[in-house]
C-alpha positions in Angstrom: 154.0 147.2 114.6 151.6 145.8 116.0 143.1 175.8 116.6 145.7 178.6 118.0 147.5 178.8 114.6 150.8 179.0 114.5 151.3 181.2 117.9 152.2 178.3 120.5 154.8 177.1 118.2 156.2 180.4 117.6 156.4 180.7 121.1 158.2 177.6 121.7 160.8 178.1 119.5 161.2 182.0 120.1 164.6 181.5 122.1 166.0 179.2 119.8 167.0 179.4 115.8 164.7 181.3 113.5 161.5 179.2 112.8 161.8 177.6 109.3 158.3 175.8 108.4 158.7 172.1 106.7 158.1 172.2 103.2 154.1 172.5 101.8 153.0 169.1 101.0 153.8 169.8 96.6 157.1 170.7 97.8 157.7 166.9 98.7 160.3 165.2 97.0 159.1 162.0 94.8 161.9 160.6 96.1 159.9 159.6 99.1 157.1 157.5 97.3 160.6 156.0 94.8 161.8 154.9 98.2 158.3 153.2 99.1 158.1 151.7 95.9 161.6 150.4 95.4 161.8 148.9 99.5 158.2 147.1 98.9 158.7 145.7 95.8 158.6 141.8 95.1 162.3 142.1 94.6 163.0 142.6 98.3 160.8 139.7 98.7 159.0 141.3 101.6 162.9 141.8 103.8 162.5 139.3 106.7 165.9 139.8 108.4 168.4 137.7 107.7 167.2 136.7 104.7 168.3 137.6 100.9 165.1 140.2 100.4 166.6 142.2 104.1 170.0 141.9 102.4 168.9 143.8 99.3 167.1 146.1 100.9 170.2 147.3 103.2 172.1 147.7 100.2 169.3 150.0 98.7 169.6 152.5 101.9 172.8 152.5 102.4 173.2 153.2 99.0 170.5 156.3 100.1 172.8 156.8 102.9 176.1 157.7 100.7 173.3 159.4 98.0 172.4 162.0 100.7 175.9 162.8 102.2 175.5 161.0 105.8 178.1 160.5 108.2 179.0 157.1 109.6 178.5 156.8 113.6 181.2 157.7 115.8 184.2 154.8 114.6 183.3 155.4 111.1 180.8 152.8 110.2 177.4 152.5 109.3 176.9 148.6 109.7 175.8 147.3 112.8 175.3 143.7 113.1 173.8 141.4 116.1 172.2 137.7 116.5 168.8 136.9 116.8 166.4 134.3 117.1 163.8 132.9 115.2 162.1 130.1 116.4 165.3 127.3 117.0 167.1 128.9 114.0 169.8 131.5 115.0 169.8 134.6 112.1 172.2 137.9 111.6 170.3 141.3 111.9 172.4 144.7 110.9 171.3 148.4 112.7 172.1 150.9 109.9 173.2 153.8 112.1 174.5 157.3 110.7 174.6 160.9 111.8 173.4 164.5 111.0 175.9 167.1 112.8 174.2 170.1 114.5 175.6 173.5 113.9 175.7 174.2 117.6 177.6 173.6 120.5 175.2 171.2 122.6 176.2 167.4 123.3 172.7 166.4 123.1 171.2 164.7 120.5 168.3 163.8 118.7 167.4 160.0 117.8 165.0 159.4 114.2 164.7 156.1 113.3 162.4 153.1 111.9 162.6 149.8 110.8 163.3 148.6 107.7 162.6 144.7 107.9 159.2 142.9 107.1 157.7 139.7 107.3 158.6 138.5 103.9 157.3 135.4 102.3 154.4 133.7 103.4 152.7 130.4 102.0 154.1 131.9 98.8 152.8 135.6 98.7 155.2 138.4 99.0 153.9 140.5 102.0 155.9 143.7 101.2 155.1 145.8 104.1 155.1 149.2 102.1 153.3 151.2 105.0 155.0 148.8 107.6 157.5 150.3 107.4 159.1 151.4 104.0 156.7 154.5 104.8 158.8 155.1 107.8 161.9 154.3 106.3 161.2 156.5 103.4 160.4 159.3 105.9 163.6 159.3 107.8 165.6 159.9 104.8 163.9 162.7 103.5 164.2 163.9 106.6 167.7 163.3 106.5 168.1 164.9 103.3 166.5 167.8 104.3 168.5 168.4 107.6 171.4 168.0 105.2 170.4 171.1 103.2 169.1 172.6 106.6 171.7 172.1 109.6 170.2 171.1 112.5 170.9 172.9 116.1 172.4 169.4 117.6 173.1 166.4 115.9 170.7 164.2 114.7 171.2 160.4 115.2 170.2 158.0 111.9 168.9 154.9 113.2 167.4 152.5 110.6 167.0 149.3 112.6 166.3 145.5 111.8 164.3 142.4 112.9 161.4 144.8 114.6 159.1 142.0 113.4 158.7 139.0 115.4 160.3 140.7 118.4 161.6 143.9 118.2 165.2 142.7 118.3 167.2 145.4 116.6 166.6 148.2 118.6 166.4 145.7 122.0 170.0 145.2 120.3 170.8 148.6 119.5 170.4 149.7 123.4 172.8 146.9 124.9 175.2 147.7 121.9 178.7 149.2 123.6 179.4 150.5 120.3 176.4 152.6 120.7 176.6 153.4 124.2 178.6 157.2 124.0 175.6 158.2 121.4 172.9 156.8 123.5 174.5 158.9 126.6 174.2 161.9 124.3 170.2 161.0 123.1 167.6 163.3 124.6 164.9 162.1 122.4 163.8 158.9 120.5 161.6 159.8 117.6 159.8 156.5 116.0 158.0 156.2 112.6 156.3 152.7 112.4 153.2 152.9 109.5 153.0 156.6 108.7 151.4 156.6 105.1 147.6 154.7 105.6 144.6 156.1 106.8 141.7 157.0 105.5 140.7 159.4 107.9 143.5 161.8 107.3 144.9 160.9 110.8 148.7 160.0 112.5 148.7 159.4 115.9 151.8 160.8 118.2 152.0 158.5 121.2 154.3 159.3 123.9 152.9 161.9 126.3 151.0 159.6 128.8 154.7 158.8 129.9 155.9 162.0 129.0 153.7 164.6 129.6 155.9 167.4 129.3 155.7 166.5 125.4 152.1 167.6 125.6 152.2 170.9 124.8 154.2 170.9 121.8 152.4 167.6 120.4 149.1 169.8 120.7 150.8 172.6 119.4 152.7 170.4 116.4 148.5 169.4 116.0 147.9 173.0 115.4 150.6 173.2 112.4 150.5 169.6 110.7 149.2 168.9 107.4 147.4 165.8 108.6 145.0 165.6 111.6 147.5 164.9 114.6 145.9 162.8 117.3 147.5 162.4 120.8 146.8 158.6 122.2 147.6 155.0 122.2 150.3 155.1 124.8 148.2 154.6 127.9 148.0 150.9 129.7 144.2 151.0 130.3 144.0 150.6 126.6 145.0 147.3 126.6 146.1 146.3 122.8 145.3 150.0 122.1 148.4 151.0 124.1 151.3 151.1 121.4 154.1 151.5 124.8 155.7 147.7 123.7 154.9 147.4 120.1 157.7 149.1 118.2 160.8 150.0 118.4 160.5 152.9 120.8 159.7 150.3 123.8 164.3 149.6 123.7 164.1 153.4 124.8 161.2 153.1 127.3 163.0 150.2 129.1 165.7 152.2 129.6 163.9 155.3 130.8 164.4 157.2 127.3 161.7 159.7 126.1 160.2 158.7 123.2 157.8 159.9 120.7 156.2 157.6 118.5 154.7 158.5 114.9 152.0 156.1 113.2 148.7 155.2 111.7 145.8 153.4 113.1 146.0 149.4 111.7 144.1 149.0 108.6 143.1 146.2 106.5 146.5 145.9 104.7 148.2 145.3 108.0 150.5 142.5 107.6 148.7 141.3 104.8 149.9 140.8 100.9 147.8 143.6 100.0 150.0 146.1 102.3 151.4 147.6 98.5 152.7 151.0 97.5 149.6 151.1 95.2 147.2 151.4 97.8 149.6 154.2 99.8 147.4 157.4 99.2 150.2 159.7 97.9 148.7 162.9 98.7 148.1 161.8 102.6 151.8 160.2 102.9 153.4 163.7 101.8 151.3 165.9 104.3 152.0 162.7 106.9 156.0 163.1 106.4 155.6 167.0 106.2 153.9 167.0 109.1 156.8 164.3 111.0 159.3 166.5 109.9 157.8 169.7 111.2 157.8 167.9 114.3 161.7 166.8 114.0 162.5 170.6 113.3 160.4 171.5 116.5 162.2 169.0 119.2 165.9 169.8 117.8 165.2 173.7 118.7 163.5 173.1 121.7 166.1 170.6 122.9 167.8 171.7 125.4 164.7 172.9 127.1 163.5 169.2 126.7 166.6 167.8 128.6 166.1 169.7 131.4 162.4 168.7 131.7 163.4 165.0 131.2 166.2 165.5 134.1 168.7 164.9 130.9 
């Protein structure tokens, strides 16, 4: 990529489904560091789209994908392939798109997603990008299982996209899809997870309410709940390389005039470098990070329909 406890969320979600707290930070599956470790091993050869490493490691989440239960996309497919380019060379990225049906009546949806490519090989090291992004990867499908097991209100959109590196190309592609076009009319909401399991300061950033700042509120009241030190930042333009608006996925959604919500840690010094492993991934800090991004899920998908009408939606 580039303290009122507890009483203002209660309050936001008093109209809406009984409040159900994400799971305490022991209660976090191992699947989600297995995840990590399996997508940034040297087997997968660091996943550059297009190449054989990006191949396997589609095959490993969609494998996830059928493990958990998802649904396909509307037309009964998960696959979703588009061109890109690479310097003069012209390379086939796949979207890996599936969806969690809501227990309620609503139309609107609710977009998670992350990429799952890296930047692969480089002058013969493996840069295996297991913060950028399996972390975020890893996150949306616990997340996914877990809204399994616990319905959501409205449906929840799956969206596990490729090439984000080197130009942000499979969510660019996502949004022009025509495939995807009847679920992006029903998306209230793009939530984003680019680095969430690296800092040494105990801190994940939620960008997104400079633009939005209806979100405010409930990102300062999500701070109040999380297991990690939520910061709100890195989305304004007098920030200059500190503004995160363009520099993942989420900016296909702000072209488009899409709220967004983006999830991630501050760069640190394994940022696209070899030494971005799953062995230097504080465990302990990644569970309260997803814990804390899931809360947050649970919170938007009550409040949703309230969201809409604040986003003219």
């Amino acid at each position: 990529m580039r303290h009122a406890a507890g009483s203002v969320v209660l309050a936001l979600l008093a109209a809406c489904a009984p409040y159900t707290p994400a799971p305490a930070a022991s209660a976090v599956p191992d699947k989600l560091l297995e995840d990590v470790r399996i997508l940034s091993s040297d087997d997968m050869e660091g996943r550059l789209a297009g190449s054989p490493g990006g191949a396997r490691a589609r095959t490993y989440i969609l494998g996830r994908f059928a493990e958990i239960g998802l649904d396909p996309a509307p037309g009964g497919k998960f696959e979703y392939p588009f061109p890109f380019r690479r310097g003069d060379s012209l390379f086939e990225g796949v979207n890996l798109l599936a969806v969690v049906p809501g227990t309620g009546s609503s139309h609107r949806a609710l977009l998670l997603m992350a990429h799952y490519d890296h930047v692969g090989i480089q002058n013969g090291q493996i840069f295996n990008g297991a913060d950028d992004n399996a972390s975020g990867v890893a996150t949306v499908l616990m997340i996914a299982r877990s809204l399994k097991d616990q319905a959501p209100l409205h449906d929840v959109v799956i969206a596990l996209v490729d090439a984000e590196e080197g130009g942000i190309h499979g969510s660019r592609a996502l949004v022009a899809d025509p495939a995807f076009s009847p679920l992006l009319e029903r998306i209230v909401l793009a939530v984003n997870l680019d680095m969430v399991s690296r800092n040494d300061r105990n801190e994940l950033y939620a960008a997104g309410a400079y633009h939005f700042p209806w979100l405010r509120p409930r990102l300062e009241a999500l701070g109040r709940e999380a297991k990690v030190t939520l910061k709100l930042g890195h989305d304004s333009p007098d920030l200059g390389q500190g503004d995160w608006t363009s520099q993942s996925d989420h900016v296909a959604f702000h072209q488009i005039q899409r709220p967004w919500v983006y999830f991630g840690v501050e760069d640190h010094p394994g940022y696209h470098q070899p030494t971005d492993d799953f062995g230097a991934i504080p465990a302990d800090f990644f569970r309260r990070s997803a814990v804390t991004i899931e809360l947050a899920v649970r919170l938007f998908d009550r409040d949703l329909e309230t969201i809409a009408a604040e986003a003219a939606r």
